[in-house]
N, C-alpha and C positions, 0 to 999 in steps of 0.2 A: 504494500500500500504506500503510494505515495506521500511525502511528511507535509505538513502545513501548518506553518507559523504566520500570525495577522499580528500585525505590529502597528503602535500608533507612533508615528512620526510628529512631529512638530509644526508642519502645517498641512501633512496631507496622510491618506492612511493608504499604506501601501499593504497587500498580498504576495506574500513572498510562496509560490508553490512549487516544488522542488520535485519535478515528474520523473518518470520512467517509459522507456517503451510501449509497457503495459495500461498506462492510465490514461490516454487515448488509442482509438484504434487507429492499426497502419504506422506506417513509415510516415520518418516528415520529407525524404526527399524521394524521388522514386526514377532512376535509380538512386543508391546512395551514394552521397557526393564524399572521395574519396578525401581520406586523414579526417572523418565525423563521425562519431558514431551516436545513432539516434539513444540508445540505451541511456548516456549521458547528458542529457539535454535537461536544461531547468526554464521554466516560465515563473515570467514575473510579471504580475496582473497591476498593473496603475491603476493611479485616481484619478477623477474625473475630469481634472485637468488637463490631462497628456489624452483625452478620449480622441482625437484628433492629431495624435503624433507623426509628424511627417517627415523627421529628419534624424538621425542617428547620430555624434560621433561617442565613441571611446574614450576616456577619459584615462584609462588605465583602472585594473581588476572591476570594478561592480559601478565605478563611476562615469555618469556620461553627461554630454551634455546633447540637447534637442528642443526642435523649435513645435510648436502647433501650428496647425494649419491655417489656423484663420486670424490667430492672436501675433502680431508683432514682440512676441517674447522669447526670452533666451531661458529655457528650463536647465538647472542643475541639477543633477541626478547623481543619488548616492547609497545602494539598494543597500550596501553592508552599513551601514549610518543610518540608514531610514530615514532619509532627509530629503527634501525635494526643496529648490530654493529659483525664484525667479528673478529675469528682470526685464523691464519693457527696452526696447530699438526704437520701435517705430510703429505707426496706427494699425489698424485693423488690412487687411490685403491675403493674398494667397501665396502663404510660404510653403513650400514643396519641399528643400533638400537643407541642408547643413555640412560647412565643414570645415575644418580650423588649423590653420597656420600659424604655426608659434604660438603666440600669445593671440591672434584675429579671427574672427568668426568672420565667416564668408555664407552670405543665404542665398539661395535661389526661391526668386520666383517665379511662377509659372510660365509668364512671359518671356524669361530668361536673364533680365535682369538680373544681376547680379550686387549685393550687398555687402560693403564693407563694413562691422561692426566692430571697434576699438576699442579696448580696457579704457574705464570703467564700462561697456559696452551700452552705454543709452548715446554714444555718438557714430552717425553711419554715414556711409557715401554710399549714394547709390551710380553703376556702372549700366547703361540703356545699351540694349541690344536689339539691333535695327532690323533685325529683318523679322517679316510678321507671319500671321496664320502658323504658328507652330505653336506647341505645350509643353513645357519642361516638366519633371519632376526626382531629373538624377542629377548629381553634382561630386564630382570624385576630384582629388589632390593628387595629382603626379607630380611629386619633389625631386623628383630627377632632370626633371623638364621645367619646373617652374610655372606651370598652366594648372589652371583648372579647367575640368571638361565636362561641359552637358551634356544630356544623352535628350533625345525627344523620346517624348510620352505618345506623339498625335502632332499631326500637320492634315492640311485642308490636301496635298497633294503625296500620297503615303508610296508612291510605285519606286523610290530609292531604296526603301528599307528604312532600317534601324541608323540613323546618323547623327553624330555626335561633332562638336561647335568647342573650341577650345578659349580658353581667355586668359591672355599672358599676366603674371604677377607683377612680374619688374615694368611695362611697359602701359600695364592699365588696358590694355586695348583686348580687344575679339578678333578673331580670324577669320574673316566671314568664309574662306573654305573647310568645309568637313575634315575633323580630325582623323574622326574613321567613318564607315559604312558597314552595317551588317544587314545584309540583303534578305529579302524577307522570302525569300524560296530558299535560302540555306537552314532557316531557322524551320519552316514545313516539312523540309524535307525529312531533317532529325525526328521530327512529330510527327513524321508519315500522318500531316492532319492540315491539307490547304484551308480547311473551313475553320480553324483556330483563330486565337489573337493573340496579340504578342506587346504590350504597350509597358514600355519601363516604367518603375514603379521607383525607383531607387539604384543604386550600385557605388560598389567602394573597390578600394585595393585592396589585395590579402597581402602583407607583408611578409607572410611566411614561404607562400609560393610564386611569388608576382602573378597572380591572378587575376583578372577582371571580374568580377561576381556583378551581372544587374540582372535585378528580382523584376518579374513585373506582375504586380497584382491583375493584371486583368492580360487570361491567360494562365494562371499561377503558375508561372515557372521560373527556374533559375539558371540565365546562361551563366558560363563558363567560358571567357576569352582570355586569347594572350592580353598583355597591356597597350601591343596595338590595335586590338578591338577585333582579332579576328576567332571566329565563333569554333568552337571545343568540343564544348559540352553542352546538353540542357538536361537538367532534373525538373520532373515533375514537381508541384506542392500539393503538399496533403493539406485540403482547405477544412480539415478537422484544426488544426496545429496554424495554420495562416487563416486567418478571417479576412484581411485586409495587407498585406505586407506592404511596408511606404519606409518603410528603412532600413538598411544595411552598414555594420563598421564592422574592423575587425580590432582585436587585441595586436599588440609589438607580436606576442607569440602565435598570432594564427586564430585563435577564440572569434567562433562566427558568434555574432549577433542581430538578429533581426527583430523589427519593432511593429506591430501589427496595430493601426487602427484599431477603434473601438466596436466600428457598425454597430450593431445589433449590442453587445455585448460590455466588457470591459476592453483600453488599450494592454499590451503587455511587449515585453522583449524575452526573447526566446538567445537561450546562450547555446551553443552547441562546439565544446571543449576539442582543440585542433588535438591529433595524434593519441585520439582517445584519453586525453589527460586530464582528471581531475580538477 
């Protein structure tokens, strides 16, 4: 039987439930995505504030931080503390992604815009991204290159595929050519299923394997690219285990974690321990 500790925190009450293979049915990936083992996967069921969690980073062990969807706030998350702590950016709009460079938070929003967010973090620049009819909702840190890269969610003209828009650090600007392309007959074809969808939902770097991981809730599945965007893998989601998936980080050591929307239900982040490790 799986163990369950309810804990009250300080300004929010968080469900700490600590699962097994056996406490949902099925696999969470299908196939299983290789150095994971589902046996060792923990859920952690948020408060009603994070119901709308759209953005993931890593913090290091149980600490993270993430934005809401629809709130201009920076959430601090600290599951072994039991502490949740906020602070406002910027008004009400539609933040989709999260991800942090040194000490700066960088948000995406749907449009592509991009946001700069400085300690003490209620001060932002906003970066305008010009070209239209497209929907973001991935935003990944390549430190090797210096960019940050969007993936689209949805465009009015969808026959490229999967294409991703890079945005240099050092020089503030966008790239108006495609950093990569994943074409959407390589991604069916894996699915032997043209009648699918495929629409990014989230993606980060594994540090452990330079892997590309983007989730896309709608579709539930998880590709697998090299860091140049070219497609590997895809695992299925078990939508018992993903309700909503809208976030992806991983740990320095590999530690997958995904952060699921609330829908219907509670938000939660799902940890899934690299190399089978504790």
């Amino acid at each position: 039987m799986p163990a369950i500790r309810l804990i009250c925190a300080g300004v929010a009450l968080i469900l700490v439930l600590i699962t097994s293979c056996t406490s949902k049915s099925g696999k969470s990936f299908v196939p299983g995505v290789p150095g994971y083992n589902d046996k060792l996967r923990e859920v952690y069921i948020l408060n009603d504030d994070l119901l709308e969690i759209s953005g993931l980073v890593n913090l290091g062990d149980l600490r993270f931080a993430a934005v809401n969807d629809e709130e201009g706030e920076l959430f601090f998350i600290d599951l072994a503390r039991d502490s949740i702590t906020k602070t406002r950016f910027k008004g009400k709009g539609d933040y989709e992604e999260l991800v942090k460079v040194d000490s700066t938070y960088y948000v995406l929003e749907s449009s592509g815009d991009i946001i700069e967010v400085n300690p003490p973090y209620t001060d932002q620049t906003t970066y305008k991204f010009s070209k239209k009819n497209m929907e973001f909702e991935s935003l990944v840190y390549y430190p090797d290159r210096g960019k940050l890269v969007m993936i689209i969610k949805d465009r009015k003209k969808r026959k490229e595929g999967i294409a991703a828009y890079s945005f240099d650090l050092a020089k503030k600007k966008f790239d108006p050519k495609p950093f990569f392309v994943i074409s959407f007959k390589e991604v069916f074809t894996i699915l032997t299923n043209y009648n699918t969808e495929c629409k990014p939902s989230a993606a980060a770097l594994n540090p452990a394997n330079k892997k590309l991981y983007i989730i896309a809730a709608v579709g539930m599945v998880l590709l697998e690219c090299s860091a140049n965007g070219k497609l590997e893998h895809i695992y299925k989601l078990n939508p018992t285990h993903f309700s909503q998936p809208e976030g992806i980080s991983f740990a320095t050591n590999g530690d997958m974690f995904i952060s699921n929307e609330g829908a219907e239900g509670k938000a939660t982040i799902l940890k899934f321990p690299y190399g089978g490790v504790h």
